[in-house]
mmCIF entry with sequence, helices, sheets and N, C-alpha, C, O atoms, coordinates in Angstrom:
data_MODEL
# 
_entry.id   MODEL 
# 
_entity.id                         1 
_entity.type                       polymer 
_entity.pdbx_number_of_molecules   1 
# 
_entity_poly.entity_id                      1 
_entity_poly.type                           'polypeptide(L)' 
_entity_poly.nstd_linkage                   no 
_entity_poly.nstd_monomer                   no 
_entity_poly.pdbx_seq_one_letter_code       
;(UNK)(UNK)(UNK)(UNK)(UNK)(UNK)(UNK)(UNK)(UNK)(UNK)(UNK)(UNK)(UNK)(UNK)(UNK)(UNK)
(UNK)(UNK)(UNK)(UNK)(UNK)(UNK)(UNK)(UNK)(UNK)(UNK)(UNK)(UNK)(UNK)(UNK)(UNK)(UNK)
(UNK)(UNK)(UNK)(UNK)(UNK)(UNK)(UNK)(UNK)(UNK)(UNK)(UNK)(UNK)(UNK)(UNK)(UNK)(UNK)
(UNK)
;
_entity_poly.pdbx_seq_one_letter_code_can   XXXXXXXXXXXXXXXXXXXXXXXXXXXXXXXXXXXXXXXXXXXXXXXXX 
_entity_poly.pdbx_strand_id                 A 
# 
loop_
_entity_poly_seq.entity_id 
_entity_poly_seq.num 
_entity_poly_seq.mon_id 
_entity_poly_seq.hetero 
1 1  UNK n 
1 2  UNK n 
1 3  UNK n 
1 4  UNK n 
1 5  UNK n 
1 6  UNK n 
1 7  UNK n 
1 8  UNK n 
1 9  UNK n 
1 10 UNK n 
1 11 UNK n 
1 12 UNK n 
1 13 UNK n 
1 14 UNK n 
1 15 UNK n 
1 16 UNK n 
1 17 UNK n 
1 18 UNK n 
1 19 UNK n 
1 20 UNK n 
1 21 UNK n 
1 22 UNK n 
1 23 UNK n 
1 24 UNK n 
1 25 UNK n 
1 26 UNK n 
1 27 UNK n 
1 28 UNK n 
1 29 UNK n 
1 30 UNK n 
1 31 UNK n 
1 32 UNK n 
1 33 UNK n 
1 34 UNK n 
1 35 UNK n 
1 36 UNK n 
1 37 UNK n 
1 38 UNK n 
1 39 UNK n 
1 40 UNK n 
1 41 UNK n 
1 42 UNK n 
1 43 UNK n 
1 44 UNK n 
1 45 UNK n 
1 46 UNK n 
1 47 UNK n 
1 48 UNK n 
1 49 UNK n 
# 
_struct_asym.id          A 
_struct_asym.entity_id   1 
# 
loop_
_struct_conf.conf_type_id 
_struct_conf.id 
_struct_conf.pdbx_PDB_helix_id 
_struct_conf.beg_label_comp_id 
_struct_conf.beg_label_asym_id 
_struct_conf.beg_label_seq_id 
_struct_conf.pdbx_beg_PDB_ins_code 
_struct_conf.end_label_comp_id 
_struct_conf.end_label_asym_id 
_struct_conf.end_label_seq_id 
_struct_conf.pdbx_end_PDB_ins_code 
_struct_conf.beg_auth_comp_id 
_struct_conf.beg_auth_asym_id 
_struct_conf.beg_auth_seq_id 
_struct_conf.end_auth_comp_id 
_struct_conf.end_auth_asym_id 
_struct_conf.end_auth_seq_id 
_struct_conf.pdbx_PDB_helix_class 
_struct_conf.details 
_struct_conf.pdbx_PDB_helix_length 
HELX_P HELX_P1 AA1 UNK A 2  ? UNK A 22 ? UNK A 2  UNK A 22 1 ? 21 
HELX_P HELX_P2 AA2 UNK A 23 ? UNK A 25 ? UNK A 23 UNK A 25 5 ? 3  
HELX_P HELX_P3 AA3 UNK A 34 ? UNK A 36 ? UNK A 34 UNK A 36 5 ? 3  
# 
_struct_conf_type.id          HELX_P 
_struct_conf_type.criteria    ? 
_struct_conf_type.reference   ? 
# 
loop_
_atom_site.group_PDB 
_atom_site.id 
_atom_site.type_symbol 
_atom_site.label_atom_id 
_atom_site.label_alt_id 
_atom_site.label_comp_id 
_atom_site.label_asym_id 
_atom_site.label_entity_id 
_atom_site.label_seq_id 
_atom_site.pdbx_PDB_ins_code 
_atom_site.Cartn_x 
_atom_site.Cartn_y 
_atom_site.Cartn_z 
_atom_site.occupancy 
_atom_site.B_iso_or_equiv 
_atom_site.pdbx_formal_charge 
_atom_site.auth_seq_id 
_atom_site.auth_comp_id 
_atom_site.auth_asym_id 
_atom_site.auth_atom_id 
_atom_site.pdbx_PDB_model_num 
ATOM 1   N N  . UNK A 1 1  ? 0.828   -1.206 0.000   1.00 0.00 ? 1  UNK A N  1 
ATOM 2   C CA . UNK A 1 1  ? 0.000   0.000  0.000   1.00 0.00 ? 1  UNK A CA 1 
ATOM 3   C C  . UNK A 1 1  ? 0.862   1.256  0.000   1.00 0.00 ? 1  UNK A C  1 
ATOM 4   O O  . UNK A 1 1  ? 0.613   2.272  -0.649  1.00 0.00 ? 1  UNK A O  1 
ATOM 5   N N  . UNK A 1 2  ? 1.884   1.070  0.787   1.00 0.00 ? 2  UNK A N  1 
ATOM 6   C CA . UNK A 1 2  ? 2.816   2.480  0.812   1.00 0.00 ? 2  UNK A CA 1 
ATOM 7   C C  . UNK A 1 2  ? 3.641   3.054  -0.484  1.00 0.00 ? 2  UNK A C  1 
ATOM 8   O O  . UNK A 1 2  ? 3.970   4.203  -0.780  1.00 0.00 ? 2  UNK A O  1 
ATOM 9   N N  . UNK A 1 3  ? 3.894   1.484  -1.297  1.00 0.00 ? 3  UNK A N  1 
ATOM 10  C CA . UNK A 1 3  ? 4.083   2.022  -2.569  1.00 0.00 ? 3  UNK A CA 1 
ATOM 11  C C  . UNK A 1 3  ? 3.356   2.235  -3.556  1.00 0.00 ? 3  UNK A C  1 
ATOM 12  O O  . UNK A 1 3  ? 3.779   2.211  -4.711  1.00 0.00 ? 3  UNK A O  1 
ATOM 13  N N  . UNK A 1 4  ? 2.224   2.461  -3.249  1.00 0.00 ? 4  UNK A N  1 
ATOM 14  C CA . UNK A 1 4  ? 0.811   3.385  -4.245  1.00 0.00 ? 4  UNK A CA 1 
ATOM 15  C C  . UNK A 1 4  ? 0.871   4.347  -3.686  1.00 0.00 ? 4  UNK A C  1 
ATOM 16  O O  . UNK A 1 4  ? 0.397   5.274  -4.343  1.00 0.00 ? 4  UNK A O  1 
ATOM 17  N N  . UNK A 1 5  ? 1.248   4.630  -2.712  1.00 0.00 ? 5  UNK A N  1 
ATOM 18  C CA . UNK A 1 5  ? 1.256   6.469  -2.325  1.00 0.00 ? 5  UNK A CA 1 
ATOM 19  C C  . UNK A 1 5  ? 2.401   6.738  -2.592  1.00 0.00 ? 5  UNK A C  1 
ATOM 20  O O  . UNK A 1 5  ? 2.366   7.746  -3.298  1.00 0.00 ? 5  UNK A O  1 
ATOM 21  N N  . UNK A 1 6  ? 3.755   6.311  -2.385  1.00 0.00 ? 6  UNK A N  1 
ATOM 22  C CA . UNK A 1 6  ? 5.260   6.720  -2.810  1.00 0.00 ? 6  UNK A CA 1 
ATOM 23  C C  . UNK A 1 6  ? 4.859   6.925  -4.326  1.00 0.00 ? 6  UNK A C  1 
ATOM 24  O O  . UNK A 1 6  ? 5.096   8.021  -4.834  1.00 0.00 ? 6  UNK A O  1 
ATOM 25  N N  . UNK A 1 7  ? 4.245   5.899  -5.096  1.00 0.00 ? 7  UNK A N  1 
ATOM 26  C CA . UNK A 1 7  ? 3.899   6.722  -6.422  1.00 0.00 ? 7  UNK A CA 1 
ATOM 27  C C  . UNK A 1 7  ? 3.163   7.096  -7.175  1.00 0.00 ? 7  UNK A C  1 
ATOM 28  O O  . UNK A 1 7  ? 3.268   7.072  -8.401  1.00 0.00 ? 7  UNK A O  1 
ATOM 29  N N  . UNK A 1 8  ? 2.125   7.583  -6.390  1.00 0.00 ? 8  UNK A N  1 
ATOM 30  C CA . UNK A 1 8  ? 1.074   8.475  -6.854  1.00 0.00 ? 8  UNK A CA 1 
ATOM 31  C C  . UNK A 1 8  ? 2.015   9.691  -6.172  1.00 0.00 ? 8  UNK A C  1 
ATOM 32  O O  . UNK A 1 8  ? 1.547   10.352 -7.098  1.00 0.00 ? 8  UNK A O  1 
ATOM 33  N N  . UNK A 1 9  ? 2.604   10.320 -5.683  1.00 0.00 ? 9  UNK A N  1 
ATOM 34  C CA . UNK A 1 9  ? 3.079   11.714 -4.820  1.00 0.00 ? 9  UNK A CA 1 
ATOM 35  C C  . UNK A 1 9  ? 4.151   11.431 -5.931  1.00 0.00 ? 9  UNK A C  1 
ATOM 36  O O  . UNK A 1 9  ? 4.517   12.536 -6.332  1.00 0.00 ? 9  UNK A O  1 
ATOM 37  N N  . UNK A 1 10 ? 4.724   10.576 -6.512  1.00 0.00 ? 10 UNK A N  1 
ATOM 38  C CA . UNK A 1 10 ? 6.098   10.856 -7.718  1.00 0.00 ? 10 UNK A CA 1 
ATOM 39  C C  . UNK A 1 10 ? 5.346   11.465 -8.848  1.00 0.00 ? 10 UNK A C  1 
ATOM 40  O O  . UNK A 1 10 ? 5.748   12.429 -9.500  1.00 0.00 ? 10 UNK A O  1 
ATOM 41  N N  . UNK A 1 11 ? 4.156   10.793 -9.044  1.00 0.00 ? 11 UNK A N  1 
ATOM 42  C CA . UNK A 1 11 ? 3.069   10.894 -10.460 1.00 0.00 ? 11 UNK A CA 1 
ATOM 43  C C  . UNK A 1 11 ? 3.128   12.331 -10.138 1.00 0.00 ? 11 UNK A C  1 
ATOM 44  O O  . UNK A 1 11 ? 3.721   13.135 -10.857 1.00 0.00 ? 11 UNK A O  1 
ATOM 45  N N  . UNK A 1 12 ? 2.370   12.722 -8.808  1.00 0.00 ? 12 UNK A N  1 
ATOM 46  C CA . UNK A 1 12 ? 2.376   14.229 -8.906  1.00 0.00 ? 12 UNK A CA 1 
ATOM 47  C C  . UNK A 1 12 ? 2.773   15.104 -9.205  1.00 0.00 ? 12 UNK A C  1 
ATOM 48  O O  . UNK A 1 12 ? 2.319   16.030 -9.878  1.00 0.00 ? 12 UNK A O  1 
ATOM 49  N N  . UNK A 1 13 ? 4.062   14.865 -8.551  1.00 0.00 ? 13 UNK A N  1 
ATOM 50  C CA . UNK A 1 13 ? 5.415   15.688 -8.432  1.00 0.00 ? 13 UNK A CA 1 
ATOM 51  C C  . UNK A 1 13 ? 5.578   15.898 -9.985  1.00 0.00 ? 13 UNK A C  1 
ATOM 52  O O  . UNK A 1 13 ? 5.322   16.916 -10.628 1.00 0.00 ? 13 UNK A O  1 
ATOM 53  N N  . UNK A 1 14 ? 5.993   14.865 -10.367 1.00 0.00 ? 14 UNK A N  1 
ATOM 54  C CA . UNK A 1 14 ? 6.309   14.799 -12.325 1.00 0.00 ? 14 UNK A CA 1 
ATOM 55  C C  . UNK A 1 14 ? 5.539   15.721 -12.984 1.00 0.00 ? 14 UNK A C  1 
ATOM 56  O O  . UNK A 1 14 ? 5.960   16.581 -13.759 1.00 0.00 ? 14 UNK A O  1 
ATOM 57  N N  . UNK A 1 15 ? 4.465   15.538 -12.680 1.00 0.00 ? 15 UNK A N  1 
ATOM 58  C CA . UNK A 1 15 ? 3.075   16.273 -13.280 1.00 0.00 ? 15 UNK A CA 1 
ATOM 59  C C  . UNK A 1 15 ? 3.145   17.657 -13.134 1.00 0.00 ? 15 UNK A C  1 
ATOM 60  O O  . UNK A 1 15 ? 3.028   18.459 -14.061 1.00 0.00 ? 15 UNK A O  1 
ATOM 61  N N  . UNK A 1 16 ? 3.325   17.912 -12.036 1.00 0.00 ? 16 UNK A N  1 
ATOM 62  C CA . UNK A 1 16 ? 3.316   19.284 -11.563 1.00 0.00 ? 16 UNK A CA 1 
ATOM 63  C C  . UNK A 1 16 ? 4.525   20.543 -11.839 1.00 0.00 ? 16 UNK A C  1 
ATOM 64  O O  . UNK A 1 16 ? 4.423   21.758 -12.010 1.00 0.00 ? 16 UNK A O  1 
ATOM 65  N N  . UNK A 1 17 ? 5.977   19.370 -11.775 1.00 0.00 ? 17 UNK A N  1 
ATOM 66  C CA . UNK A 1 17 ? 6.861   19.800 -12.780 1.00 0.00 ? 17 UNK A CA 1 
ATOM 67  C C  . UNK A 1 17 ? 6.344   20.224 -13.855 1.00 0.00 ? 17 UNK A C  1 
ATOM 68  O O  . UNK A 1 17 ? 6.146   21.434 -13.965 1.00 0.00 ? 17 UNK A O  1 
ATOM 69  N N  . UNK A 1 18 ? 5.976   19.272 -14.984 1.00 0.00 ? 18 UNK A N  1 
ATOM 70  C CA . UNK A 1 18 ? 6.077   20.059 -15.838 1.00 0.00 ? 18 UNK A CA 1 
ATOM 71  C C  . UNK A 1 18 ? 5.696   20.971 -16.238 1.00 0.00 ? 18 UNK A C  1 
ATOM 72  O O  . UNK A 1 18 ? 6.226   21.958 -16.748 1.00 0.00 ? 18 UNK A O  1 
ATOM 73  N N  . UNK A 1 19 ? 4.099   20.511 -15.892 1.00 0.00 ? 19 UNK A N  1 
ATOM 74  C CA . UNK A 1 19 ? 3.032   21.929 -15.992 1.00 0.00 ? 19 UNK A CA 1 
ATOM 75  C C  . UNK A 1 19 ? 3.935   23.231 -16.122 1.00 0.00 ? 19 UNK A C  1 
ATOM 76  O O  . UNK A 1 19 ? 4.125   23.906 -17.134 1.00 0.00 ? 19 UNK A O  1 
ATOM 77  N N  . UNK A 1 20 ? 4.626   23.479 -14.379 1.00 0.00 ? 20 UNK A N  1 
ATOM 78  C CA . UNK A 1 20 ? 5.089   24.407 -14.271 1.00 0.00 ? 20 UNK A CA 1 
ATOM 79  C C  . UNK A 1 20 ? 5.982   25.311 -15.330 1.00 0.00 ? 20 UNK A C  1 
ATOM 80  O O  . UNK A 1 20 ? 5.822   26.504 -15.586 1.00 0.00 ? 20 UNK A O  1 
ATOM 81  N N  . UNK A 1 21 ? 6.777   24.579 -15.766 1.00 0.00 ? 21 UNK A N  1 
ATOM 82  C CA . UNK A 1 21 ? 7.822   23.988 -16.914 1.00 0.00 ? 21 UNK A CA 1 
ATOM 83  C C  . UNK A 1 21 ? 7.322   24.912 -18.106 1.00 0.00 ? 21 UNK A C  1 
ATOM 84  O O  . UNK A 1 21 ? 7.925   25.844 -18.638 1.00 0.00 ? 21 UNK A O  1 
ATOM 85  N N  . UNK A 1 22 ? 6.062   24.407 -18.385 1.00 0.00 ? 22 UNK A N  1 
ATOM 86  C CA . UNK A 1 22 ? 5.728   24.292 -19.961 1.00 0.00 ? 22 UNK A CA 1 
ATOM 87  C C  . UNK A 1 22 ? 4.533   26.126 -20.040 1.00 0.00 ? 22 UNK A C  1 
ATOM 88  O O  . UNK A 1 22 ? 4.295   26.854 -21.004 1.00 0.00 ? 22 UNK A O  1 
ATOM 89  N N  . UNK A 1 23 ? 4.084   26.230 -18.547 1.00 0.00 ? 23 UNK A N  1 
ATOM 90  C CA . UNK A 1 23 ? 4.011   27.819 -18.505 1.00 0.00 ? 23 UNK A CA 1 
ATOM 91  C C  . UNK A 1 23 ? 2.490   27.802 -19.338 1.00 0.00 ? 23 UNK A C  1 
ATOM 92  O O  . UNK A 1 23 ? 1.681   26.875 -19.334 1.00 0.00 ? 23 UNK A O  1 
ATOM 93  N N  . UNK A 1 24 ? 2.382   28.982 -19.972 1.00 0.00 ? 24 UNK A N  1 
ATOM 94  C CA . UNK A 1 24 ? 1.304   29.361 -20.541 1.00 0.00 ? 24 UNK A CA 1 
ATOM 95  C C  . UNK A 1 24 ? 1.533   28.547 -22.370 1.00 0.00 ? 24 UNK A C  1 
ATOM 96  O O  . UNK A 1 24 ? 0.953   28.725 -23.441 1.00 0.00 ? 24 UNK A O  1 
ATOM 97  N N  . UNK A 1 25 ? 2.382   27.880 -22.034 1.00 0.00 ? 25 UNK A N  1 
ATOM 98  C CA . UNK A 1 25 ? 2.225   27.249 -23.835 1.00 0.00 ? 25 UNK A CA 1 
ATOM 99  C C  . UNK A 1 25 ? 1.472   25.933 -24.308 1.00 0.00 ? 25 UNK A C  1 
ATOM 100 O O  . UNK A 1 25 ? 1.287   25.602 -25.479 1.00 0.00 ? 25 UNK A O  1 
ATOM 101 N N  . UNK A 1 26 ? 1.059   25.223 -23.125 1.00 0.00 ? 26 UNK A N  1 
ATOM 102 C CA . UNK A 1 26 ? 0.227   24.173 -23.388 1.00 0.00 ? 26 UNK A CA 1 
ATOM 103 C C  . UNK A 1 26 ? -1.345  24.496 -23.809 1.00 0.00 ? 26 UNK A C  1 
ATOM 104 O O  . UNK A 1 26 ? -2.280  25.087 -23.267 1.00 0.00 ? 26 UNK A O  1 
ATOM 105 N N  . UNK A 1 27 ? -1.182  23.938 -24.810 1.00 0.00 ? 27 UNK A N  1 
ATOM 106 C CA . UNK A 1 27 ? -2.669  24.388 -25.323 1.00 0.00 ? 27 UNK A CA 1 
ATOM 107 C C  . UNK A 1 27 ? -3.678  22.631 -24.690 1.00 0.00 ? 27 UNK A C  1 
ATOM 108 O O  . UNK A 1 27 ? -3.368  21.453 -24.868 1.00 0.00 ? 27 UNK A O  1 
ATOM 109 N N  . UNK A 1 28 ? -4.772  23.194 -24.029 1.00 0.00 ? 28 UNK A N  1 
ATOM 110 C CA . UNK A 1 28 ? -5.717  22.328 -23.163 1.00 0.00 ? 28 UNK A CA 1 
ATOM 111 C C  . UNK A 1 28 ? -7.106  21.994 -23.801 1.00 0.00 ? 28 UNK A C  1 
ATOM 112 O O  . UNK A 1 28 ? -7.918  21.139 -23.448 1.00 0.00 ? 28 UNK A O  1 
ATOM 113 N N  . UNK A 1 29 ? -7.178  23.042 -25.009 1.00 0.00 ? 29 UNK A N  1 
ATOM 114 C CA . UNK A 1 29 ? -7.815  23.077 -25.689 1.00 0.00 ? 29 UNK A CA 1 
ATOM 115 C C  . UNK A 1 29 ? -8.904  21.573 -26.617 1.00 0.00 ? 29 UNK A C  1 
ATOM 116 O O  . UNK A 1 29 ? -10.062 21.561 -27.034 1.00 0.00 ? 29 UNK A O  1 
ATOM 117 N N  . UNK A 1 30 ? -7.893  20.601 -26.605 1.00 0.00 ? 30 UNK A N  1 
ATOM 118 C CA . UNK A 1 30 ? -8.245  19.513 -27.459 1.00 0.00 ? 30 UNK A CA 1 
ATOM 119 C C  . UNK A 1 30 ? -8.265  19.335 -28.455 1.00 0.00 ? 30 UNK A C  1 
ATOM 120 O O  . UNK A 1 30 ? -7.558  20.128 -29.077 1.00 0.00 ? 30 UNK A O  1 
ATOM 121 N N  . UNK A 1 31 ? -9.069  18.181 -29.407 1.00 0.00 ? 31 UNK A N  1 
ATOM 122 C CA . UNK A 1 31 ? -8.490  18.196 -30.564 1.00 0.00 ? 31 UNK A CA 1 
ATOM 123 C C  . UNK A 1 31 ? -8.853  19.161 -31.908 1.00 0.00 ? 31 UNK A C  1 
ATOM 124 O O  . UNK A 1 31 ? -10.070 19.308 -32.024 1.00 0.00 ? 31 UNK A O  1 
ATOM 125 N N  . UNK A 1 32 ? -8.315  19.626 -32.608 1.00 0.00 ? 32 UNK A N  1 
ATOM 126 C CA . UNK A 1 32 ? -8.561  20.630 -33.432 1.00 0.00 ? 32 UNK A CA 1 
ATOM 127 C C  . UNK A 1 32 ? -8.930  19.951 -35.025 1.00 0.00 ? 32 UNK A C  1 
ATOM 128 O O  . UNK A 1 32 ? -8.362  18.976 -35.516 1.00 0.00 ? 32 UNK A O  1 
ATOM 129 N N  . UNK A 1 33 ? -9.941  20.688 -35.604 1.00 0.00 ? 33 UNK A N  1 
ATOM 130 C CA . UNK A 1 33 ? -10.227 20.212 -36.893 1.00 0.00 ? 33 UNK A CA 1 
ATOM 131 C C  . UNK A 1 33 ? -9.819  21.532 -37.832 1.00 0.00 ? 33 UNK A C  1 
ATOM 132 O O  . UNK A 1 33 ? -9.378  22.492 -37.200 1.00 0.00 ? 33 UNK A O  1 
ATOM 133 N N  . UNK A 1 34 ? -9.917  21.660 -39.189 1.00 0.00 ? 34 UNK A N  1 
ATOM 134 C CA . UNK A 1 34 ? -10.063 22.639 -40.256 1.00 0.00 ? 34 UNK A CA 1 
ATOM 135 C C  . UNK A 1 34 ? -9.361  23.589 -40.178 1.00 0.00 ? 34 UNK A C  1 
ATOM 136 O O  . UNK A 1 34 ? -8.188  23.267 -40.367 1.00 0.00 ? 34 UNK A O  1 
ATOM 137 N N  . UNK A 1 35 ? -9.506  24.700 -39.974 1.00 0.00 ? 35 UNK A N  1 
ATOM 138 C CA . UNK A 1 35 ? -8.818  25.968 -40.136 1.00 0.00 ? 35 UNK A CA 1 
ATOM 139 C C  . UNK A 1 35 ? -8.478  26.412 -38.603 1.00 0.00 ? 35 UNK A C  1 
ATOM 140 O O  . UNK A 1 35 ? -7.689  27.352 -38.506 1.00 0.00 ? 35 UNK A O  1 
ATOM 141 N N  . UNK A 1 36 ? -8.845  25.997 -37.718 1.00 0.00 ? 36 UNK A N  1 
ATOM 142 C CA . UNK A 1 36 ? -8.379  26.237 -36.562 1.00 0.00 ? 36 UNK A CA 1 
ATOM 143 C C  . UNK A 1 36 ? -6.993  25.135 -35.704 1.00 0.00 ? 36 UNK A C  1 
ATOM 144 O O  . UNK A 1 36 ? -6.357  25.322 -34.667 1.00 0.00 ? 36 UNK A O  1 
ATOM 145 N N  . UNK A 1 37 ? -6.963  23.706 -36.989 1.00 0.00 ? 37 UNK A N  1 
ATOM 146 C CA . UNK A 1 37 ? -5.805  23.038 -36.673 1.00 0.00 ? 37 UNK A CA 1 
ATOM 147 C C  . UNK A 1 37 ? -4.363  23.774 -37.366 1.00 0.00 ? 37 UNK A C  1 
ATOM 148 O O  . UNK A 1 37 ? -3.262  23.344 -37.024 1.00 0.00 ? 37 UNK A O  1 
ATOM 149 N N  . UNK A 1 38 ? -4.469  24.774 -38.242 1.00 0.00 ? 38 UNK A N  1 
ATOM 150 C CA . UNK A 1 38 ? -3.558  25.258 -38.674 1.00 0.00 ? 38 UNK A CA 1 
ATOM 151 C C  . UNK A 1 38 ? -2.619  26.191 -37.790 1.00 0.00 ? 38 UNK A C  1 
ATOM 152 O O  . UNK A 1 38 ? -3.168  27.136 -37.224 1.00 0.00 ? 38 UNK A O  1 
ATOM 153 N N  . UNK A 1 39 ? -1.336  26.017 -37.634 1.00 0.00 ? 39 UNK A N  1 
ATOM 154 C CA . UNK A 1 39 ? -0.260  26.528 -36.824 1.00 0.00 ? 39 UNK A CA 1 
ATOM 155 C C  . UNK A 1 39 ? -0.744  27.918 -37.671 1.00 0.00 ? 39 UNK A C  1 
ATOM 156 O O  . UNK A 1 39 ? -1.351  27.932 -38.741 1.00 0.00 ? 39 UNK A O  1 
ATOM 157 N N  . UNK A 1 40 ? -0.341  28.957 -36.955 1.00 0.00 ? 40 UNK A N  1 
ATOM 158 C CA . UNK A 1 40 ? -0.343  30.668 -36.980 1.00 0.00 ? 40 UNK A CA 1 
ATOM 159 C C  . UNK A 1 40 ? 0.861   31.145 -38.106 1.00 0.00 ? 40 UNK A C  1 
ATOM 160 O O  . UNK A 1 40 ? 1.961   30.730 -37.740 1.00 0.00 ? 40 UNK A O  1 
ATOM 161 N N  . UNK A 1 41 ? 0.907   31.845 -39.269 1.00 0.00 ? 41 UNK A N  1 
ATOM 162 C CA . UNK A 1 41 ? 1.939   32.106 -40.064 1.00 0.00 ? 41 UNK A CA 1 
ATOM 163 C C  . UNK A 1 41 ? 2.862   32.320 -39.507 1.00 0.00 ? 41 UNK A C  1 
ATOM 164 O O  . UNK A 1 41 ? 2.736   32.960 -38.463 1.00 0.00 ? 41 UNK A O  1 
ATOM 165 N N  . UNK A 1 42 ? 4.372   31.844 -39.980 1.00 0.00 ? 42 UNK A N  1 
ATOM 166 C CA . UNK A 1 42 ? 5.249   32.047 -39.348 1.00 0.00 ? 42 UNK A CA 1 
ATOM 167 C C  . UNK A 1 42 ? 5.821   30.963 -38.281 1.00 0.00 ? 42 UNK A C  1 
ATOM 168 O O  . UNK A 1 42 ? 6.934   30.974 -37.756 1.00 0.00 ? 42 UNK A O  1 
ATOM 169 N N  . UNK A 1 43 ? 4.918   30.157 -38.123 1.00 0.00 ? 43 UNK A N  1 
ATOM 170 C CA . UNK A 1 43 ? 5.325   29.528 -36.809 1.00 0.00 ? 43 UNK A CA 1 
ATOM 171 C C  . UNK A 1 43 ? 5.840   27.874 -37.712 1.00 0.00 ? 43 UNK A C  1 
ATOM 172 O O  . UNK A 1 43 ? 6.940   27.416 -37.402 1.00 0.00 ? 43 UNK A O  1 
ATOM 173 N N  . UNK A 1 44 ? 5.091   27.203 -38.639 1.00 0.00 ? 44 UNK A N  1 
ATOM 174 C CA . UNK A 1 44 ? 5.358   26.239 -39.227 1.00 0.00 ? 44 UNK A CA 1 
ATOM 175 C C  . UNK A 1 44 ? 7.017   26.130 -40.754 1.00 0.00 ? 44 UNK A C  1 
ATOM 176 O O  . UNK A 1 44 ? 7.736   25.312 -41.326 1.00 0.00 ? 44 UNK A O  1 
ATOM 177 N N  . UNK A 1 45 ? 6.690   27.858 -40.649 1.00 0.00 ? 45 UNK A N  1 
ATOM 178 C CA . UNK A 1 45 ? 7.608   28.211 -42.020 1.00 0.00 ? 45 UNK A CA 1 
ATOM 179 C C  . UNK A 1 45 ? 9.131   28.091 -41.064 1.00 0.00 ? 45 UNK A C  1 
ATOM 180 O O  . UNK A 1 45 ? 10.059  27.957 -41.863 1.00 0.00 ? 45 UNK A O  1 
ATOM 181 N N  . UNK A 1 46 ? 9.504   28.098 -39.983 1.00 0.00 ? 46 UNK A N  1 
ATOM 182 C CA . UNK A 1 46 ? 10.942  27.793 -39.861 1.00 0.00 ? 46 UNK A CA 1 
ATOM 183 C C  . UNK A 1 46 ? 11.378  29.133 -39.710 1.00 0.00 ? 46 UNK A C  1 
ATOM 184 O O  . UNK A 1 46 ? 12.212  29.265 -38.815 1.00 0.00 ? 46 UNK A O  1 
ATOM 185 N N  . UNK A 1 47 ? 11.021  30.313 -40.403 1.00 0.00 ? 47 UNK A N  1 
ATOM 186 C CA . UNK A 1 47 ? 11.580  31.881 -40.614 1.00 0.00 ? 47 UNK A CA 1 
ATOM 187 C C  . UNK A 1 47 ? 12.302  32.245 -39.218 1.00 0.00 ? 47 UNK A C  1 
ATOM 188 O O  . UNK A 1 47 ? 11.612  31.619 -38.414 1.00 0.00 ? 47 UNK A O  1 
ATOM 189 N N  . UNK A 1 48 ? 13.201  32.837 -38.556 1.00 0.00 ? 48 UNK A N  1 
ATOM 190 C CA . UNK A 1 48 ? 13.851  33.118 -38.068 1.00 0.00 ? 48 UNK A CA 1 
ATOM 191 C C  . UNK A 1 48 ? 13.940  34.561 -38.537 1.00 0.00 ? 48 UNK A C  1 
ATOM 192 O O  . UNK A 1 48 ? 13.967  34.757 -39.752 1.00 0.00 ? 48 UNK A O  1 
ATOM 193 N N  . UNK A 1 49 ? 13.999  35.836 -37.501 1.00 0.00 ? 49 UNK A N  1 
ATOM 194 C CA . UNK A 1 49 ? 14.383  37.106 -37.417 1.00 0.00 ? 49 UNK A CA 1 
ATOM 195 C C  . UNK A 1 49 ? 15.438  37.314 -36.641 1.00 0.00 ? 49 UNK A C  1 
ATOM 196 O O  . UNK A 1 49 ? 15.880  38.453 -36.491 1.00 0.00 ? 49 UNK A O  1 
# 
């Protein structure tokens, strides 16, 4: 039993890392169809400034 809580509190931990990690860029949104699955100009083209 103690090692379902040692790793569910690792699961957490991991989890919570990354979240933190990944900031405002995770999109939570789900899955996308048509014109709204399309990446934003600029972002798929590679372009560099």
């Amino acid at each position: 039993m103690w090692k379902l809580a040692i790793g569910f509190v690792a699961f957490a931990a991991l989890s919570l890392f990354v979240i933190f990690q990944a900031g405002d860029k995770v999109d939570m949104s789900g899955e996308k169809h048509g014109t709204e699955a399309v990446a934003p100009s600029g972002a798929a083209s590679g372009a560099t400034h």
